[in-house]
C-alpha positions, 0 to 999 in steps of 0.5 A, spaced: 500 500 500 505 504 502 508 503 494 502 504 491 500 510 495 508 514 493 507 514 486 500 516 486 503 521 489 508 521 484 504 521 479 499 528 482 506 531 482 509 531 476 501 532 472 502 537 477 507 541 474 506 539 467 499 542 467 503 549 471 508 549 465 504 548 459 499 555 462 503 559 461 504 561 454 512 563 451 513 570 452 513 574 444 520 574 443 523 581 441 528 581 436 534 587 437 539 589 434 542 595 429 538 592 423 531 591 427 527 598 427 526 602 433 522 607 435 527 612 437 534 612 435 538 618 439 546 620 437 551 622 442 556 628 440 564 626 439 567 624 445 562 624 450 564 620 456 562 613 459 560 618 465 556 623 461 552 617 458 550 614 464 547 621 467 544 620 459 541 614 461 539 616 468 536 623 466 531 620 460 531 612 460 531 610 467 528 612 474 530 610 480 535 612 487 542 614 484 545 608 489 538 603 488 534 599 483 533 602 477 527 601 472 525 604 465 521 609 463 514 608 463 512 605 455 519 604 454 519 596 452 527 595 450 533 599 450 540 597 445 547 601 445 548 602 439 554 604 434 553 609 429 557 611 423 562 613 429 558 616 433 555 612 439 548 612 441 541 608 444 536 606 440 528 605 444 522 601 442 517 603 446 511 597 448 504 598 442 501 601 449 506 607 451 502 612 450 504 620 446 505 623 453 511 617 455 513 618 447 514 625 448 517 625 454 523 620 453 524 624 446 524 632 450 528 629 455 533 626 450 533 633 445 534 637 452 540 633 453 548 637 452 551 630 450 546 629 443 547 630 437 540 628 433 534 624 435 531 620 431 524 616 430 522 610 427 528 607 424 533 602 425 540 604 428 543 601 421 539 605 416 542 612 419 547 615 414 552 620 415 548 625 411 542 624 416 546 627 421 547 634 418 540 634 414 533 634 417 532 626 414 531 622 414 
């Protein structure tokens, strides 16, 4: 009986557990890189240092204690460092949902930063050309 009753037991867990893991749908898998389109693609000035982009980052992508957990912005779904015809940089997506104001907050806080050069909308990273940088394109 002792047998019987342990894999009785055995067999609840293990229904248990496949029936947990097959409820849970996958997570949308997000494709990044410097091909991939995003919502915002901001540019550093030449020479800008490593600390002046953490403040960058600070001031228009994360919120948070300056020594504790941080987390993006509202509507900020990823960010990817990014290196753009000799210019270093982020490129944004923002979640469907962000709404104009989150958008707009993010881009007015990255315009306003000294250590940008150009923002960007809706473009892949790798898309950017030299002349975009001095044109009001793309």
């Amino acid at each position: 009986m002792r047998i019987a009753t342990r894999v009785l037991v055995w067999v609840f867990l293990v229904a248990a557990v496949g029936a947990t893991a097959c409820s849970h749908p996958e997570r949308e898998r997000l494709p990044i890189g410097p091909d991939v389109h995003a919502s915002m693609v901001a540019l550093f000035q030449p020479g800008v240092s490593n600390p002046d982009i953490d403040r960058f980052l600070e001031q228009t992508v994360f919120m948070g204690p300056a020594d504790g957990e941080h987390r993006q912005r509202p509507g900020l779904r990823s960010i990817l460092r990014v290196h753009v015809v000799g210019h270093d940089g982020y490129a944004m997506t923002f979640f469907p949902a962000a709404t104009p104001e989150q958008r707009a907050k993010v881009r007015s806080d990255m315009e306003a930063s000294p250590i940008v050069l150009k923002v960007f909308d809706n473009i892949a990273p790798a898309d950017i050309r030299p002349e975009h940088l001095i044109s009001s394109g793309p």
